[in-house]
N, C-alpha and C positions, 0 to 999 in steps of 0.2 A: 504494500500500500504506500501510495504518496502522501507523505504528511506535513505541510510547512506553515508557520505564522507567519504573514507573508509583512506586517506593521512594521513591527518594531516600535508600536508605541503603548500608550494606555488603554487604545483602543484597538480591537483584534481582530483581524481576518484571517481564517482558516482554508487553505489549500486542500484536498482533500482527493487523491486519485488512484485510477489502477494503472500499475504496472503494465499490464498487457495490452491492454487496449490505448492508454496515454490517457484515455478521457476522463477531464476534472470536474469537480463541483468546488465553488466559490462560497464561503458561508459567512454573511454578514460583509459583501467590500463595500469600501467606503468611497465614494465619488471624487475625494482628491486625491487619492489615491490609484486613479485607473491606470497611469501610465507605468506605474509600476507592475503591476495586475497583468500589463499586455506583455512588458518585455518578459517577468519571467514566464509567462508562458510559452512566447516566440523562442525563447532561449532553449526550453527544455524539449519544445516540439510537441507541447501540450495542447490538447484540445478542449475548449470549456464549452460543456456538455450542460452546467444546471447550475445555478444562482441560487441560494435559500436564505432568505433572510430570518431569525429566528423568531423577530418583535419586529412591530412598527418602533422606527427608530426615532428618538428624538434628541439627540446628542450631536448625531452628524448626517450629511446627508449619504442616503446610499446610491451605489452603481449600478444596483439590480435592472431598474428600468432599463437604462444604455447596454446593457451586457445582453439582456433580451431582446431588444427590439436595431440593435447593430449587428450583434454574432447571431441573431437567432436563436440562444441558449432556453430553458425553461426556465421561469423560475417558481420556485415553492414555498409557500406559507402557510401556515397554518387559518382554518376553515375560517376562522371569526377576524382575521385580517383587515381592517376596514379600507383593504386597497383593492381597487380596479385590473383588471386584465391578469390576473396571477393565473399563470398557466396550470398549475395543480393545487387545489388546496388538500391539506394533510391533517390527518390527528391521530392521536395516541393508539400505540399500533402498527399505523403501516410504515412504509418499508419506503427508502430510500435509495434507487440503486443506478450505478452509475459505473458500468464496468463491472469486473467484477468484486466489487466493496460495495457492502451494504449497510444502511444505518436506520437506527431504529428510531422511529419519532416517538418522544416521550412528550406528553402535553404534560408543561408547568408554567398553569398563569400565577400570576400574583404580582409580577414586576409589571405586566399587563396583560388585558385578556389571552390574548394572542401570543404569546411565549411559548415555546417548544425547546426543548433538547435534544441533541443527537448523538445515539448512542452506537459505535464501532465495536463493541467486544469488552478492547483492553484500553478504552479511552470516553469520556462522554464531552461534548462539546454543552456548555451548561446555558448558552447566553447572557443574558443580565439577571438570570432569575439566581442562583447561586454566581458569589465570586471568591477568589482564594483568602480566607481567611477573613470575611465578607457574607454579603448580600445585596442585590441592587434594591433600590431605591421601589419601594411600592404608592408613592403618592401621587403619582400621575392619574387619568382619567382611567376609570377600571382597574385600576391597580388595588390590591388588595394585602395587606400583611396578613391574613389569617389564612387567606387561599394560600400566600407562595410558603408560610409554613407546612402547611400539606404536600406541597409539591415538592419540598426542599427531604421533608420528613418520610413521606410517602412512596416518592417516585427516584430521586436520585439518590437518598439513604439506604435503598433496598438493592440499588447494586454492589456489587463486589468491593471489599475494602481497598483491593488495590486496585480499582481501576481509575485509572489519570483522569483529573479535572482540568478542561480546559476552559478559561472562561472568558465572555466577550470582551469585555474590561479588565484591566490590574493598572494600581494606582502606584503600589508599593516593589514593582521592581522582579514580581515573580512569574513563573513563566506558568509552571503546572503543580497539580496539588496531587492525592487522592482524595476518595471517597473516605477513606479510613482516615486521613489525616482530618477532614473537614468536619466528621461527626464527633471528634475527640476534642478538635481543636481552634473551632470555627468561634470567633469571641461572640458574635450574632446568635448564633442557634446553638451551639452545643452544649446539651442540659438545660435547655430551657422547656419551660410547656407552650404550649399553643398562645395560652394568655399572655404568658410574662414577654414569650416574643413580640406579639401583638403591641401590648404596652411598651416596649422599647423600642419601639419602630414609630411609636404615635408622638414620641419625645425627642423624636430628634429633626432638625429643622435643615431640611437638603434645600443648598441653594437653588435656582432654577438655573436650567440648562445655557450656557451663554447664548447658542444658536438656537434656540428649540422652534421662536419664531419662525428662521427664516428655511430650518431645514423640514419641520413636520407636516408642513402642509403637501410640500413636495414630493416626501416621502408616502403621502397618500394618494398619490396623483401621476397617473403614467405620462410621457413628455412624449410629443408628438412629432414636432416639430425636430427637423433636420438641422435647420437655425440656429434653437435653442440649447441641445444638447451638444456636452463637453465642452464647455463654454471654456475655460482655462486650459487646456491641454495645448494649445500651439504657445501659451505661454509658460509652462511647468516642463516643454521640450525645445523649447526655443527655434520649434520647426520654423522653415524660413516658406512664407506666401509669396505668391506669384501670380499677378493678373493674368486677363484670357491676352493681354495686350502683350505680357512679356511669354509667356508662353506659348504664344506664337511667334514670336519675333526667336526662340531659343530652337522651335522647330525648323527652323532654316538656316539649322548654322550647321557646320558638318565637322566632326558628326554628330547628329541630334542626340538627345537625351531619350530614354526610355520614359515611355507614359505607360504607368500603371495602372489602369482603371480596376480600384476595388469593389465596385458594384455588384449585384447577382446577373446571371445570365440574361435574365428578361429586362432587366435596366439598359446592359449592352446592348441589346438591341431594339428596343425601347425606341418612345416619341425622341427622347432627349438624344438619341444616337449614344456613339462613339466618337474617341478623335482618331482619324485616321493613322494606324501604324501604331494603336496601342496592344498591351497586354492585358488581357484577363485575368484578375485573384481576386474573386471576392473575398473580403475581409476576413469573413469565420473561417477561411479556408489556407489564413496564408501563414499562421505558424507553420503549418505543416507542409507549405508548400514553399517555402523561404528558398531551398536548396537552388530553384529554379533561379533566381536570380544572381547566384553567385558570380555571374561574370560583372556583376554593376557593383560592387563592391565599395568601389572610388571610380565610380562614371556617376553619371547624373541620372537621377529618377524624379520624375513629377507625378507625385501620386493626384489619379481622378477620384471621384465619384459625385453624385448627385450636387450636393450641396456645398461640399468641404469639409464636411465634420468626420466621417468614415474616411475619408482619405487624410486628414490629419491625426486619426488616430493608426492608422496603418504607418505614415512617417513617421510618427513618433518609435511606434513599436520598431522600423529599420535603421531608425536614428542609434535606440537603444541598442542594437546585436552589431555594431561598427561599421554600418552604409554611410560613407563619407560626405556624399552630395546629394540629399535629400528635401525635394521643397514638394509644397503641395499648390493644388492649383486652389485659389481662394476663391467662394463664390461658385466651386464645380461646375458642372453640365450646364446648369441653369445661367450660372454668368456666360458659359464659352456662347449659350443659344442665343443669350440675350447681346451677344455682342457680333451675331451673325459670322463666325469663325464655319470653318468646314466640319461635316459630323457623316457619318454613314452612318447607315441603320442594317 
């Protein structure tokens, strides 16, 4: 099994994949985070298969949306999720699988309704509902302290002492716990009753989120627009943009640059066309198709697609694995039509 925290911060995202097959699940990424997200994937030759968010998030904002509707990937929450378009929802019980690794959904509200855990065997990925030497915060909307005592008591105390906790958050520097350490040694719950937990959780006064404004609304709401989405990523890679005006002007110099167009097949040949003399990778397709490009290494590539947004996150990702001359065309298909350039269909 593939297993990586891919942060390195307070806040966690879990890598999660099979060996034989390469295909990933992403569990909990975080939006400013994507361009990291793409290269290790691109790096390892990895395919991301499935998204799951554990909770509606409201600390930061998540990638799930952009990961499903750029790569195609699924993504999974649990049934009472107050979000739109989640390709599967889940609850306690079924089965998660993704190659061959499987994980178990364990429903634990209390942090919020919507809270799950996932359980591998010899590891549980906890979310915010347990944290290491901890427990998240239950005062949010549906949040409950007496429900995630159950769920902490109930559902992830009844697995195996040594099985690893990994949890969405850590504040204090730790990476993994167990099970057996957290029932012994958890300052929050262990040895307390249902009540005294309850009462100490009603006493204590959690700041509000500095972002929760600007990232929960979003997090409840799938982004449509081409426009809108990855709005930072040409600036957190410092991909270099190119008009339809210089990239035509780059097309006639010899010898020309490779145009990469990472759209689906039916886009290439689509109302918007192509540019003449480009290549074909759609996006979800090009860690694993990276090899082909090896002759451009330190030549020029102008990554297409529609809008700009999928071909600046495809740059990014070639920026990341050492493509030297990497620019995208700004405004895609839509500016090359709208500035009446040459396109076949």
């Amino acid at each position: 099994m593939i297993f990586q925290e891919l942060n390195g911060t307070q806040c966690k995202t879990y890598l999660v994949g099979c060996e034989n097959t390469r295909k990933t699940l992403l569990v909990d990424p975080v939006r400013e985070r994507i361009d990291r997200y793409l290269a290790v994937l691109a790096y390892h030759a990895l395919k991301l298969d499935t998204v799951v968010d554990t909770h509606t998030h409201a600390d930061h904002a998540t990638a799930s949306f952009e990961f499903q509707r750029l790569l195609g990937v699924r993504l999974i929450m649990h049934r009472r999720a107050p979000v739109p378009r989640v390709d599967e929802y889940v609850d306690d019980g079924d089965l998660i699988c993704v190659g061959d690794v499987k994980l178990d959904v364990l429903y634990t509200p209390g942090h919020t309704p919507d809270s799950i855990s996932l359980y591998m065997g010899d590891r549980v990925l906890t979310g915010d509902v347990m944290l290491i030497g901890g427990t998240g915060r239950a005062d949010f909307a549906g949040g409950d302290a007496g429900t995630q005592y159950d769920s902490i008591t109930g559902k992830l105390f009844e697995l195996p002492d040594d099985t690893l906790v990994f949890p969405g958050h850590d504040y204090r520097g730790n990476t993994q716990s167990t099970i057996g350490e957290e029932k012994q040694h958890n300052p929050r719950i262990a040895g307390r009753s249902r009540e005294q937990y309850m009462a100490l959780m009603d006493n204590i006064e959690f700041p509000l989120p500095s972002k929760i404004q600007e990232v929960l609304q979003p997090n409840q709401t799938a982004i449509d627009d081409d426009r809108t989405a990855f709005p930072d990523l040409a600036e957190l890679n410092e991909v270099r943009q190119l008009s339809s005006d210089e990239v035509d002007a780059r097309l006639k110099t010899d010898p020309a640059p490779l145009v990469l167009d990472v759209r689906e097949p039916e886009e290439y040949t689509g109302e918007l066309g192509h540019i003449p003399g480009s290549q074909l990778i759609p996006l979800k397709e090009l860690s694993q198709r990276v090899s082909e490009l090896n002759a451009y290494m330190d030549t020029p590539i102008i990554v297409v697609c529609r809008a700009g947004v999928r071909s600046t996150t495809a740059a990014a990702m070639l920026t990341g694995m050492g493509f030297l001359q990497v620019s995208n065309l700004k405004g895609g298909m839509l500016d090359w039509n709208d500035e009446e350039f040459t396109v076949e269909r």
